[in-house]
FITORVEX-871437 format. One record per residue (C-alpha): residue number from 1; chain; x, y, z. Coordinates in nm, 4 decimals, always signed. Example, Ala and Ser with C-alpha at 12.3 -4.5 7.8 and 13.67 -1.06 7.14 Angstrom:
<atom 1,A,<+1.2300,-0.4500,+0.7800>> <atom 2,A,<+1.3670,-0.1060,+0.7140>> 
***
This chain:
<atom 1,A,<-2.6793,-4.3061,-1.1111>> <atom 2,A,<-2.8070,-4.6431,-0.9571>> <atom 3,A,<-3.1979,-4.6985,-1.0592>> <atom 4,A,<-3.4777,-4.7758,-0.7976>> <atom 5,A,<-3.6844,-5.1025,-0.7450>> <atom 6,A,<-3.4358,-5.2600,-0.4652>> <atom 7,A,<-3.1610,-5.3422,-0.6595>> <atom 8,A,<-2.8722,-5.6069,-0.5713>> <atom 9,A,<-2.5892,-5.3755,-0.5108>> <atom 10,A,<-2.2357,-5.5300,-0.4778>> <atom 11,A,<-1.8946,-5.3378,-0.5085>> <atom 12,A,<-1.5264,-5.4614,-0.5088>> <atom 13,A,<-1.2082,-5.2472,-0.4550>> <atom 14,A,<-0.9526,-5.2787,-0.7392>> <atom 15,A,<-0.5738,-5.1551,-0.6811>> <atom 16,A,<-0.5712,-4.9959,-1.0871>> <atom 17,A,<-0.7079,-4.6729,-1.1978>> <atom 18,A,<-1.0362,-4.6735,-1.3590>> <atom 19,A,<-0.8880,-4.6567,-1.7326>> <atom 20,A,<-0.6888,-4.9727,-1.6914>> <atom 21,A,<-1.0623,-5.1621,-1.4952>> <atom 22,A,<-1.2605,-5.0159,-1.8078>> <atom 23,A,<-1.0072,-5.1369,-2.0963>> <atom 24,A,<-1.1157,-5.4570,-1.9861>> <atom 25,A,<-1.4637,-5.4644,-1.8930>> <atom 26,A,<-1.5554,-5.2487,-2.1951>> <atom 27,A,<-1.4655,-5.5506,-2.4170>> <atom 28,A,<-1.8060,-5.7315,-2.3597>> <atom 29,A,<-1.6865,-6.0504,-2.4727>> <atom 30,A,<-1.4356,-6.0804,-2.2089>> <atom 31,A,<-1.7206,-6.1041,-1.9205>> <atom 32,A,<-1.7153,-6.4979,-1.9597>> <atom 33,A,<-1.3951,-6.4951,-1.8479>> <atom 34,A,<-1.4359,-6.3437,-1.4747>> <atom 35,A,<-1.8531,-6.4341,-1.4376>> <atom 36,A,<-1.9378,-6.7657,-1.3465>> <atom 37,A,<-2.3014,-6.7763,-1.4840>> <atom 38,A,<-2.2175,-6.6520,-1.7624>> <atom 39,A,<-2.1231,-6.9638,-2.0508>> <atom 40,A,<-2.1109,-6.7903,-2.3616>> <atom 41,A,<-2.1734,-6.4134,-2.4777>> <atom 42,A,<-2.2856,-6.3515,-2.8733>> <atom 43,A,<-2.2977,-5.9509,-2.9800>> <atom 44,A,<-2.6141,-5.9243,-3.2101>> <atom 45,A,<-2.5163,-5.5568,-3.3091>> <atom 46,A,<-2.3136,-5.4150,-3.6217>> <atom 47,A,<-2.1244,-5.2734,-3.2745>> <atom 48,A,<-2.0125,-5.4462,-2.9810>> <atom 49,A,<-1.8926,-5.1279,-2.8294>> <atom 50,A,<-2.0987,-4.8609,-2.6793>> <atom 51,A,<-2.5322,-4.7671,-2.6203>> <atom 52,A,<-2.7163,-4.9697,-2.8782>> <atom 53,A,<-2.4712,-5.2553,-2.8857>> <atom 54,A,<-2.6924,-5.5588,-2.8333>> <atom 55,A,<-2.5991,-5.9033,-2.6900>> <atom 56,A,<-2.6817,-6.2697,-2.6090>> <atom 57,A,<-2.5158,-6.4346,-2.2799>> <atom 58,A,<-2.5513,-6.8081,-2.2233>> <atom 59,A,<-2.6493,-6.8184,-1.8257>> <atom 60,A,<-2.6279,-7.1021,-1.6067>> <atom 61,A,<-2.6962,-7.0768,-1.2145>> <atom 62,A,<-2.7294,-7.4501,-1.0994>> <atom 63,A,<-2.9868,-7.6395,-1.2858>> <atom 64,A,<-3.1023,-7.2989,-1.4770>> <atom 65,A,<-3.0040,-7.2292,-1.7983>> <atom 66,A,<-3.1316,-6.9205,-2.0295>> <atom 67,A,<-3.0248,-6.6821,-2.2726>> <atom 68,A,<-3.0333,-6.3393,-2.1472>> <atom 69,A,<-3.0875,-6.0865,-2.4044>> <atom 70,A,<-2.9537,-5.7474,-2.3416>> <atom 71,A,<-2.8933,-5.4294,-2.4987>> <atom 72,A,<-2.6281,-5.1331,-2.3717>> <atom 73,A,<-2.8672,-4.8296,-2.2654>> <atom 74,A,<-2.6159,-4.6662,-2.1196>> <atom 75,A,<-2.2353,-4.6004,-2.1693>> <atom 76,A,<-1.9817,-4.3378,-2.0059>> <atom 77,A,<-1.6104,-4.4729,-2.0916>> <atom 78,A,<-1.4183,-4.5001,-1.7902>> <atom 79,A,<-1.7517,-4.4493,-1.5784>> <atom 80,A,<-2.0488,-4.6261,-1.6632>> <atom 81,A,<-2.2098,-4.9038,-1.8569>> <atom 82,A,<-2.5764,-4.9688,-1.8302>> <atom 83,A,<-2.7893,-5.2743,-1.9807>> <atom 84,A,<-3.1535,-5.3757,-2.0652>> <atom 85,A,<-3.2206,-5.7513,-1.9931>> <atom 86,A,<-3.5365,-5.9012,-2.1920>> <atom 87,A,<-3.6556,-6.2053,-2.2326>> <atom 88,A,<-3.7198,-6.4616,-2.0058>> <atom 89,A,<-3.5621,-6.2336,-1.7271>> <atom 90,A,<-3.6018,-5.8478,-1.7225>> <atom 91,A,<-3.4939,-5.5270,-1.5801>> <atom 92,A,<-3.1480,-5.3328,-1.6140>> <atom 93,A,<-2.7825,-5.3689,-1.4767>> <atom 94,A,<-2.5043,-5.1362,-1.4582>> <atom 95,A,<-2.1522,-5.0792,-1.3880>> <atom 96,A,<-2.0289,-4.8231,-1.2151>> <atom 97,A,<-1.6518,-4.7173,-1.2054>> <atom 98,A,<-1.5270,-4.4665,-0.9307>> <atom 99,A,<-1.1925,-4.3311,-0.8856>> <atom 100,A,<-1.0624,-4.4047,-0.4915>> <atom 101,A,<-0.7306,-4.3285,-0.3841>> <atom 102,A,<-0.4359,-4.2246,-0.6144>> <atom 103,A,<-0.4866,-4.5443,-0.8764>> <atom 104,A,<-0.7738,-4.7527,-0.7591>> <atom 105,A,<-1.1333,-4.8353,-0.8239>> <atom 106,A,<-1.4401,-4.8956,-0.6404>> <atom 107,A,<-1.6168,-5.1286,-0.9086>> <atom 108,A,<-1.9904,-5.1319,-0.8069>> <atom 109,A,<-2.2340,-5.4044,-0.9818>> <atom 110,A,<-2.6084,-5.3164,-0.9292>> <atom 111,A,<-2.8852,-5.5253,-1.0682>> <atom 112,A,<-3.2856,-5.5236,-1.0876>> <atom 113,A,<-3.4469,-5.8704,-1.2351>> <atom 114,A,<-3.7970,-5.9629,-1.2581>> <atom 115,A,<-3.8771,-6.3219,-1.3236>> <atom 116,A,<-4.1633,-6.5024,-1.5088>> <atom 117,A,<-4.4178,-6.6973,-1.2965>> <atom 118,A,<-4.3179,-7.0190,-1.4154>> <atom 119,A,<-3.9565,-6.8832,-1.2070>> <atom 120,A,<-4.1558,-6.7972,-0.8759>> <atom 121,A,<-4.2105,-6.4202,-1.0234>> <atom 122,A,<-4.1973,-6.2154,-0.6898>> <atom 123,A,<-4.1001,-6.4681,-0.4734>> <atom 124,A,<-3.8667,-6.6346,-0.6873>> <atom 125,A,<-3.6810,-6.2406,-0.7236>> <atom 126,A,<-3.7007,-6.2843,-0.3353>> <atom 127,A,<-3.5290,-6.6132,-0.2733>> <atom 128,A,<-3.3293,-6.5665,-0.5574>> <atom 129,A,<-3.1409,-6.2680,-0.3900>> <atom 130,A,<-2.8971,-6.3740,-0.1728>> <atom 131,A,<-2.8074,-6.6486,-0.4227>> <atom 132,A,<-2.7118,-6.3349,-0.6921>> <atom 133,A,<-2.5711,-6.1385,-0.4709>> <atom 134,A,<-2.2904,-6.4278,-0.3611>> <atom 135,A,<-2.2460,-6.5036,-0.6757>> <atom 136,A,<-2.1964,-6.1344,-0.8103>> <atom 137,A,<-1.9815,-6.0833,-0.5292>> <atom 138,A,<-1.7584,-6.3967,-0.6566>> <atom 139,A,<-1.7448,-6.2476,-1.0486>> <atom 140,A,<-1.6250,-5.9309,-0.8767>> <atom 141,A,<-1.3583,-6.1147,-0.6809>> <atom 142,A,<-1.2710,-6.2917,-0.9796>> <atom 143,A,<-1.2439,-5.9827,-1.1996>> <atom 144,A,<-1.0336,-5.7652,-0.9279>> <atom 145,A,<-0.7950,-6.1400,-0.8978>> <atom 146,A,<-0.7449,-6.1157,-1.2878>> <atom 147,A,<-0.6746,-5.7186,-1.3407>> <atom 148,A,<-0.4523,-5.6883,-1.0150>> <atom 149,A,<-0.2353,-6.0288,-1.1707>> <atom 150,A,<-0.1673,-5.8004,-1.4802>> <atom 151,A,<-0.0175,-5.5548,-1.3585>> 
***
């Protein structure tokens, strides 16, 4: 289920089945390793697996650095994982995972950020964009690169 408010929507086809895509990305640590902007990830939760696990990630795009806070909302293994971002940025993320073909995956990224004023607020969520989206669209590159190489 992908959430309203204009969301930056980007989607990579990976040659594995969904259960072999989630095995990794469930591990919430291991994001560092195929995202860019992302520098360092800290789980705040008794859990790091599952709704209610809650999480600090170190992100750096250019000049910008901040700590995004986030919390798993929602969580569907093989199928879904959905954050909360608060703090300095807000709004919600999610994974999707979709079975295509006989052992492939469509894995779809969608985001929705708002940004303080002292970030441009609206505008800056405007210019900011088509920035996010090429760099999402990198991670996802990166992550399909690194799960098709261990097979």
């Amino acid at each position: 289920m992908i959430k309203s408010k204009q969301p930056i929507d980007v989607a990579v086809d990976i040659d594995l089945p969904p259960e072999q895509v989630w095995d990794y990305v469930k591990d919430i640590n291991s994001h560092t390793e195929w995202m860019r902007d992302a520098t360092a990830i800290r789980i705040t939760s008794d859990s790091a697996i599952g709704a209610g696990t809650t999480f600090e990630c170190d992100t750096k795009i250019g000049p910008f650095k901040l700590v995004d806070k986030m919390e798993i909302t929602e969580w569907t293994d093989n199928e879904l994982m959905g954050v909360r971002h608060e703090g300095v940025v807000s709004g919600w993320g999610q994974f999707s995972l979709t079975p295509t073909g006989d052992h492939a995956t469509t894995f779809r990224w969608a985001e929705s950020l708002k940004f303080p004023w002292y970030l441009g607020s609206r505008v800056g969520q405007i210019c900011a964009r088509p920035l996010l989206r090429w760099i999402w669209t990198s991670n996802l590159s990166q992550l399909k690169k690194q799960l098709e190489r261990r097979r």
